[in-house]
N, C-alpha and C positions, 0 to 999 in steps of 0.2 A: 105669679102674675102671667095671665096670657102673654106668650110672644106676639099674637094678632094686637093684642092692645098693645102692647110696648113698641111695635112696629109703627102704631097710627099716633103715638102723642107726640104733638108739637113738641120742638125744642124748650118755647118759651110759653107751656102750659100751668107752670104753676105761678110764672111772674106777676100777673095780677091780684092773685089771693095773698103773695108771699108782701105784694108792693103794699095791699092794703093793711093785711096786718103790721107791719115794720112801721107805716103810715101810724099806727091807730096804736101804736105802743104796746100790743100784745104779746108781740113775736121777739126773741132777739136771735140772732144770724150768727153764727160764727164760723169762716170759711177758713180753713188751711190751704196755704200756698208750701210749697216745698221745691226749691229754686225753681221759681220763678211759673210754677204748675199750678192750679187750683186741683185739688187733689182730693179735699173733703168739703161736707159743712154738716153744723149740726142747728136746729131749731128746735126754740124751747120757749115757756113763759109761763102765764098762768092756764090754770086747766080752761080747757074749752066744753069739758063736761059740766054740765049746770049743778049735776049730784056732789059733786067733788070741789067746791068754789073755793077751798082752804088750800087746796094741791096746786101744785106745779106739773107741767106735761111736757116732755121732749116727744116732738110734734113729727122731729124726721133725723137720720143721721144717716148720711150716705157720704160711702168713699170708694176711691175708683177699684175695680178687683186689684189691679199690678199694687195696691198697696196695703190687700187685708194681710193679716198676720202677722205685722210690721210693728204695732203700737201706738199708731198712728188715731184707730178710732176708742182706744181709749184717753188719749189724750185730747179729744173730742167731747170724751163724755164726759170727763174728771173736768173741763173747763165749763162745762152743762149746766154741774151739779155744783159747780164753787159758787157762783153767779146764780143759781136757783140758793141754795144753803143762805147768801150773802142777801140775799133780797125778802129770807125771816121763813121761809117756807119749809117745811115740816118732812111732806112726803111730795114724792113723784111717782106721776107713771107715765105708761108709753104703751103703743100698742105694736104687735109683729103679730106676722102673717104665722098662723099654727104650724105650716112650712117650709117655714124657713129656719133650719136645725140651725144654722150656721148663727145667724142673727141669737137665737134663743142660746144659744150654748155661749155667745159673748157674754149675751147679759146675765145670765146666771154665774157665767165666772166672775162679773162686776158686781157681784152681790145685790142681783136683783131677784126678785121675787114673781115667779109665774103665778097668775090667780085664773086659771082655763075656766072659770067658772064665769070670769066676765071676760065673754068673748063678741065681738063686732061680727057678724056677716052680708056678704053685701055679692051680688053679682058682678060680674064685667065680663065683658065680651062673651058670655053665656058661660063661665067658669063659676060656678061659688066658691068665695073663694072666706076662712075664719081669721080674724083678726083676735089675740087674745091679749090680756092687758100683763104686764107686768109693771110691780110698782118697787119703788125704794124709799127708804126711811133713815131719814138722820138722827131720830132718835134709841134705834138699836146699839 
């Protein structure tokens, strides 16, 4: 992601999409506190892709750097997928930026499946920047 965008986003840029989805029962939020810190959260529900209307989609999962490599965003994502698994849904996916090794190499250890073939591209700040999908299956 550009640093010129990530310099210019509001703090409270995603509040309105996140308040209407969570509103509109789409969304569900799960945020880690760890004494007394807000340290992660993960968002997930049903797919927002129209082709895909039987999936599930984890929408975003972020945690602060002082706590990658911890355990911490696996237990983010094992709480995702109990709650996607527990609401009858089949497969998930999610999308990461083709760039970010770091992300892609989580998911792949989590038994997720890169498909670079369906990939999102989109500009910002005049970077183009590939979004590719990876998905998961409960019935493997």
């Amino acid at each position: 992601m550009p640093q010129v965008y990530l310099d210019e986003v509001k703090e409270d840029f995603w509040v309105s999409a996140f308040t209407n989805w969570l509103k509109d029962n789409h969304l569900t939020v799960q945020l880690m506190i760890v004494d007394d810190q807000k340290i992660g959260c993960v968002s997930y529900g049903k797919s927002r892709d129209q082709s895909l209307p039987d999936w599930a989609e984890v929408v975003s999962l972020y945690l602060l750097p002082e706590y990658f490599g911890k355990g911490y965003g696996r237990k983010l994502l094992e709480v995702a997928l109990s709650d996607i698994k527990e609401a009858g849904f089949k497969n998930v996916y999610l999308w990461v930026l083709n760039e970010n090794q770091r992300a892609r190499r989580f998911y792949e250890k989590n038994n997720w499946q890169c498909k670079a073939e369906d990939e999102y591209i989109c500009e910002i700040s005049g970077k183009k920047l590939t979004d590719i999908r990876y998905i998961y299956s409960f019935e493997e």
